[in-house]
N, C-alpha and C positions, 0 to 999 in steps of 0.2 A: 417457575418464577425466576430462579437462576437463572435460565437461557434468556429470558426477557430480559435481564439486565446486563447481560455480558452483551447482549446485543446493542441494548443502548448504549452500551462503554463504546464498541466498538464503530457507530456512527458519532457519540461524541469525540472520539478521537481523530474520526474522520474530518467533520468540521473546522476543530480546532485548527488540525495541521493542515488543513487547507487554507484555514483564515493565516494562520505564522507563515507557510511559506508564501503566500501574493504580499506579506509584510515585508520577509527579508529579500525577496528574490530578487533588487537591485542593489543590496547590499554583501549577502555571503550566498557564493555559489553552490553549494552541496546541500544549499536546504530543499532540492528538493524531497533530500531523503528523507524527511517529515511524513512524507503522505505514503511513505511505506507501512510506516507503524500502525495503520487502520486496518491495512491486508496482512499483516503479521500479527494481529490479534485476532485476526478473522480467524488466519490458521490454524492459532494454538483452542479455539472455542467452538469452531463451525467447523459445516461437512467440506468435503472438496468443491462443490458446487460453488455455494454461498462464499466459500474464497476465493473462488475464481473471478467470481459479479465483483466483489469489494476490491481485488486486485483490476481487474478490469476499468471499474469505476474513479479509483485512484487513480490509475495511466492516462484516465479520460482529464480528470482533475487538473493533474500536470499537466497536460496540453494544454487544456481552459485558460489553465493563469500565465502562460508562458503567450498563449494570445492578447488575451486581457493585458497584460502588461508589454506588449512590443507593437503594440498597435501602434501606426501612424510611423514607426522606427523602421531605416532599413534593415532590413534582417536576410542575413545570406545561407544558404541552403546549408551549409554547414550547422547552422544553430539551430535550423528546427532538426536535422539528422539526429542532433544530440538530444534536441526535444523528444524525439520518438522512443531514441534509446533507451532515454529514464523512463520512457512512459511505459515501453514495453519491459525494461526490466521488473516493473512493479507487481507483474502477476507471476513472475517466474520466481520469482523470490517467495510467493506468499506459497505457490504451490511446492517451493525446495523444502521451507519449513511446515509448510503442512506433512508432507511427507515424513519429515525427522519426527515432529511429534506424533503420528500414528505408527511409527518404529519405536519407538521409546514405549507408549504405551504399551503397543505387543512384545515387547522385552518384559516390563513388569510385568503383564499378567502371564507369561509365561516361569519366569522367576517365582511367584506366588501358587503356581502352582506344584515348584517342587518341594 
């Protein structure tokens, strides 16, 4: 029952930060780092896999509203380059912190066990 609900946290925080950043994305430029926080709860709750999908999914996100909102605008190869970049930093992040918190964990139960 626990995982069922850290799962829902972690698609409603997907949502959300997908619905805040197509809000501020012609206002402040670093929000896309909103649609990180859904692959970084992935992390700290799910297997490697299932962070992968949610980091993946997110980078997709980020592209989605970086289309959705420059439609019709010119837009020079520079700005989607930068589009990619956050798209793609989004799983590499989920999988740095997955990684730290299955090292943390094997620290504790190594520590409990002396």
């Amino acid at each position: 029952q626990l995982r069922g609900l850290r799962l829902a946290q972690v698609w409603l925080i997907f949502v959300s930060s997908v619905l805040l950043f197509y809000l501020l994305f012609p206002f402040y430029a670093p929000a896309w780092l909103l649609v990180a926080l859904p692959a970084v709860a992935a992390a700290l709750h799910q297997g490697r896999w299932q962070t992968l999908a949610t980091g993946l999914l997110s980078g997709l996100a980020v592209l989605g509203v970086y289309f959705l909102r420059l439609q019709g605008e010119f837009t020079s190869p520079q700005l989607w380059a930068q589009a990619v970049a956050h798209a793609a930093f989004i799983p590499v992040l989920s999988q740095f912190v997955h990684t730290l918190a299955q090292s943390a964990l094997q620290m504790r139960d190594m520590r409990s066990r002396l």
